[in-house]
C-alpha positions, 0 to 999 in steps of 0.5 A: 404766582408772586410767592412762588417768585420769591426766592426760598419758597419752593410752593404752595403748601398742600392742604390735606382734606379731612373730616374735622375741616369740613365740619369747621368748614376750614378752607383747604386751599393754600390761598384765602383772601377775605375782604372787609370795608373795601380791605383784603386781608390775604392768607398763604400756606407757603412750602419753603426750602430747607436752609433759608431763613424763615423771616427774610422768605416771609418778608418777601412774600408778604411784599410780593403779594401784597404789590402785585394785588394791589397793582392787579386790583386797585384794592387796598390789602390790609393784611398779608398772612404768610403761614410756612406749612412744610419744608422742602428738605434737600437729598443731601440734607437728608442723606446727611441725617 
């Protein structure tokens, strides 16, 4: 909830089942949090909006979660992987190209 609450992020990305991760045994949920000595380290697979830039959408979503975690929580969150899986192009960017 808190990345889908930042401006410039249209969702979740939507992670694509396939044989090769289920042989590595690769999650396929937009969301993994792994913990390590009491830490959480947190990685997103986030959808953004064409038009926004990157870095100030990742900064945002690193905060957010990050905040609301620990709020939630009372864990410490080491780590917030912010990884931009697709682009959300607009019908008038692509009317355009």
């Amino acid at each position: 909830m808190a990345a889908k609450d930042v401006a410039g992020v249209s969702g979740l990305a939507i992670r694509n089942t396939d044989i090769k991760s289920i042989v590595k045994d690769r999650s396929v949920s937009p969301v993994r949090v792994t913990s390590v000595d009491g830490a959480m380290t947190i990685t997103i697979f986030i959808c953004i909006k064409d038009g926004v830039r990157i870095p100030d959408v990742c900064d945002a979503v690193q905060k957010g979660i990050k905040n609301s975690v620990q709020s939630m929580t009372g864990r410490p969150v080491a780590k917030v992987n912010v990884i931009v899986d697709d682009i959300e192009f607009s019908k008038e960017s692509e009317e355009k190209e």
